[in-house]
C-alpha positions as a LaTeX table, in Angstrom:
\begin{tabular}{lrrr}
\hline
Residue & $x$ (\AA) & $y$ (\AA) & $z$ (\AA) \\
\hline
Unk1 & $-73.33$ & 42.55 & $-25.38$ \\
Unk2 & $-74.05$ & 38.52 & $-26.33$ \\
Unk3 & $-73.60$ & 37.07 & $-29.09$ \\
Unk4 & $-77.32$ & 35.82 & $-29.98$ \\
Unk5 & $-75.79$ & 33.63 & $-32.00$ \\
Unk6 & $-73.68$ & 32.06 & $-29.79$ \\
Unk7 & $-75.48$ & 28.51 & $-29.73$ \\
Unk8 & $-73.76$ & 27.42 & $-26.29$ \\
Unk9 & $-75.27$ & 30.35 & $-24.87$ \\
Unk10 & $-78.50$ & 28.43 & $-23.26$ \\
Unk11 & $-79.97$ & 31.42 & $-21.18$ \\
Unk12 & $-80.29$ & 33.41 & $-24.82$ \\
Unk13 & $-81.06$ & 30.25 & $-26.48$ \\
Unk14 & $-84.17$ & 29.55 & $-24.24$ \\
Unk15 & $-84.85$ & 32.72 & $-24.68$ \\
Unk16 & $-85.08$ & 32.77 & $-28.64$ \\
Unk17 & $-86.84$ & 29.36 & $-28.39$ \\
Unk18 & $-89.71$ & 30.87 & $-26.47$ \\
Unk19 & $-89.17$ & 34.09 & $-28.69$ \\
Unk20 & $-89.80$ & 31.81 & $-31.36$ \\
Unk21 & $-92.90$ & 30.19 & $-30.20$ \\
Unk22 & $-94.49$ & 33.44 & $-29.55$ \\
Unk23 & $-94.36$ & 34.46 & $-33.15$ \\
Unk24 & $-95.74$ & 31.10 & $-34.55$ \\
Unk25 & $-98.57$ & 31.24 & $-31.65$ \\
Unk26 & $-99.68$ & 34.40 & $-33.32$ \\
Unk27 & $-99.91$ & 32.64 & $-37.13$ \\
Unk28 & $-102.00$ & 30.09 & $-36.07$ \\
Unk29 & $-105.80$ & 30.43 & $-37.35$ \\
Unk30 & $-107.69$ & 30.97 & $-34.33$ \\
Unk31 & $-110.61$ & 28.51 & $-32.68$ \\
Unk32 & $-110.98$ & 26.45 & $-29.40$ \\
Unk33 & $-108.73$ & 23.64 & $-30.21$ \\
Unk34 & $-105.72$ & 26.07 & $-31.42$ \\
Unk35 & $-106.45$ & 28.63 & $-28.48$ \\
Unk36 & $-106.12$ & 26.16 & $-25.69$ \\
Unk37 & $-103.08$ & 24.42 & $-27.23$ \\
Unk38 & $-101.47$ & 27.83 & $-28.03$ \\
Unk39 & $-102.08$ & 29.01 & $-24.21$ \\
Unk40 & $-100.38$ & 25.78 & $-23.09$ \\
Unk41 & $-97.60$ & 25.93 & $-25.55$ \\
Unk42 & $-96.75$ & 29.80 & $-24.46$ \\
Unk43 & $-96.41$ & 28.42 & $-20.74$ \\
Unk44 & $-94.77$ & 25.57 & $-21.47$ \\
Unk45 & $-92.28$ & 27.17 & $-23.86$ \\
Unk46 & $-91.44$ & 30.18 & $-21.66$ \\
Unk47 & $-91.05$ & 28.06 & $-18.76$ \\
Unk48 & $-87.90$ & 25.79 & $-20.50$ \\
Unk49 & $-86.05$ & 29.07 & $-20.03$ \\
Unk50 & $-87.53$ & 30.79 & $-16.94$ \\
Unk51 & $-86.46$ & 27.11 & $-14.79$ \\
Unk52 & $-83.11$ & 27.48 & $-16.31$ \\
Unk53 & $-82.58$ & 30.79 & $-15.33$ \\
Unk54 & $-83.84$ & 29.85 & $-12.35$ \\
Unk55 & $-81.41$ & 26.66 & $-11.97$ \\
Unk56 & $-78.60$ & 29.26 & $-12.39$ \\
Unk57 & $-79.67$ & 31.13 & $-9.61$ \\
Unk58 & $-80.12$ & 27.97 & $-7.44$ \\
Unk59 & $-80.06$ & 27.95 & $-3.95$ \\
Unk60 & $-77.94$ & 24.51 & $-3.21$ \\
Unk61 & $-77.29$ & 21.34 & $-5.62$ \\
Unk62 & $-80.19$ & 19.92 & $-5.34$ \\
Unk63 & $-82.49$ & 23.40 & $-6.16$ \\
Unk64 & $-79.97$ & 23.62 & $-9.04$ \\
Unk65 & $-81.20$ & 20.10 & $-10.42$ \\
Unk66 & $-84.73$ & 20.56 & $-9.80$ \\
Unk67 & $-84.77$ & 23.65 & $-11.36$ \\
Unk68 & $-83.10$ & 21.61 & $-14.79$ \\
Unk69 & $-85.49$ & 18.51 & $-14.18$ \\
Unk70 & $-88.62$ & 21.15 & $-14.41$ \\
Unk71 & $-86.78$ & 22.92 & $-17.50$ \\
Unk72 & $-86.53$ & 19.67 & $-19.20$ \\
Unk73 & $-90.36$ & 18.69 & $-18.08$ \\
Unk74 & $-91.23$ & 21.84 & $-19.85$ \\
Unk75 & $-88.96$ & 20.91 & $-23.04$ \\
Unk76 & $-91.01$ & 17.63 & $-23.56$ \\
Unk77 & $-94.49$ & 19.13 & $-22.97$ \\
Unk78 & $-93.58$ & 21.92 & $-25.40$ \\
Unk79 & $-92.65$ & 19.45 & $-28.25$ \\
Unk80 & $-96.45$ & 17.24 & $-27.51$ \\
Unk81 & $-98.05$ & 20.69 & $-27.92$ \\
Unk82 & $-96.22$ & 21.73 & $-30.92$ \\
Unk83 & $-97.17$ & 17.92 & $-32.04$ \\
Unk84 & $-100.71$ & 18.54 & $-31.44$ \\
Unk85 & $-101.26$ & 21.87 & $-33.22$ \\
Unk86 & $-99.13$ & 20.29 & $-36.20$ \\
Unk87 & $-101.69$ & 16.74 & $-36.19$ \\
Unk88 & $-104.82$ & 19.06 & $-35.80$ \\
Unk89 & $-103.87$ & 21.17 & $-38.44$ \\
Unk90 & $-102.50$ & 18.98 & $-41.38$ \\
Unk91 & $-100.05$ & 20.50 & $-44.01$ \\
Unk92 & $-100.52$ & 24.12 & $-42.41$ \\
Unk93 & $-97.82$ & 24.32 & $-39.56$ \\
Unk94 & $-95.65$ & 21.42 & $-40.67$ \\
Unk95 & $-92.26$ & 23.26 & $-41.37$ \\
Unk96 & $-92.07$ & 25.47 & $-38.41$ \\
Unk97 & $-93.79$ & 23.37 & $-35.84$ \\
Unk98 & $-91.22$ & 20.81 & $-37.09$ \\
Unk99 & $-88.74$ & 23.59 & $-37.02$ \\
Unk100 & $-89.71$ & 24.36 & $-33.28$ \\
Unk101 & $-89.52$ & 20.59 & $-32.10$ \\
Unk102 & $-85.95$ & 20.05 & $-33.59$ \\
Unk103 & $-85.07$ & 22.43 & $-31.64$ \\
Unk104 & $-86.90$ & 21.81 & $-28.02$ \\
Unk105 & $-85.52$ & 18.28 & $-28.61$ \\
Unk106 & $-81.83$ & 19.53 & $-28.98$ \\
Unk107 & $-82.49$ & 21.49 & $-25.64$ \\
Unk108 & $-84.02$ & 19.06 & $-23.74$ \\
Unk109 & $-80.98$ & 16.23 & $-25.04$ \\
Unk110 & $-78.76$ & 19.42 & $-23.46$ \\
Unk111 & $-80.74$ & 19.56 & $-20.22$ \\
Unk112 & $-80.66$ & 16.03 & $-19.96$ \\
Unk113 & $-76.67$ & 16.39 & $-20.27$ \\
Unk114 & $-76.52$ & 18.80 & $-17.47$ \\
Unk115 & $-79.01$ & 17.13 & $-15.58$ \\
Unk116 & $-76.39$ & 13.55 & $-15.68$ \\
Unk117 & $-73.41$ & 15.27 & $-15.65$ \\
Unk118 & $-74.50$ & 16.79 & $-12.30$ \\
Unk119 & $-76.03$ & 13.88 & $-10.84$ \\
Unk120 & $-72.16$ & 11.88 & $-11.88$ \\
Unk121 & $-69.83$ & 14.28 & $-10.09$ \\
Unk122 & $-71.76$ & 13.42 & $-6.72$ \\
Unk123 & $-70.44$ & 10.52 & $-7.10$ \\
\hline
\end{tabular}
């Protein structure tokens, strides 16, 4: 069994991430503007993982960094959205969206790591 704690463990930490977003999504007071960011939040958040799952499974090099590049794509849209529902409702989600960006930043800055490191040793 993993160690869900293990913080070099990406796959799991994706995982809890998304995990993570899921139960905030279903704090949030409900009404158009919060619905349609939530929706877009739960893709984008989800997806961080799924593409690097998906990189790991990769097909060739250059699948394998496409697959990251979309993962970290997904990283940065999930921290605007998490911005947004934050600005739009002040003082009520400021710890945990905060919470939630701090960590979508750290795995993006690790994406991006991969990502260069991969790109360097064609080279």
């Amino acid at each position: 069994m993993k160690d869900i704690n293990n913080r070099y463990d990406l796959e799991e930490r994706t995982f809890l991430f998304a995990k993570n977003v899921g139960v905030f999504l279903k704090t949030i007071e409900k009404n158009i503007v919060n619905n349609e960011y939530a929706k877009q939040l739960a893709r984008s958040s989800g997806s961080v993982g799924a593409n690097y799952i998906e990189a790991n499974e990769s097909l060739g090099e250059k699948d394998y960094i496409l697959h990251l590049r979309i993962s970290r794509k997904e990283a940065k849209e999930s921290i605007f959205w998490l911005r947004l529902i934050k600005e739009v409702n002040p003082g009520k989600y400021d710890e945990i969206t905060l919470e939630l960006m701090n960590e979508c930043t750290e795995l993006k800055k690790i994406l991006s790591s991969i990502i260069n490191k991969a790109l360097n040793a064609k080279h």
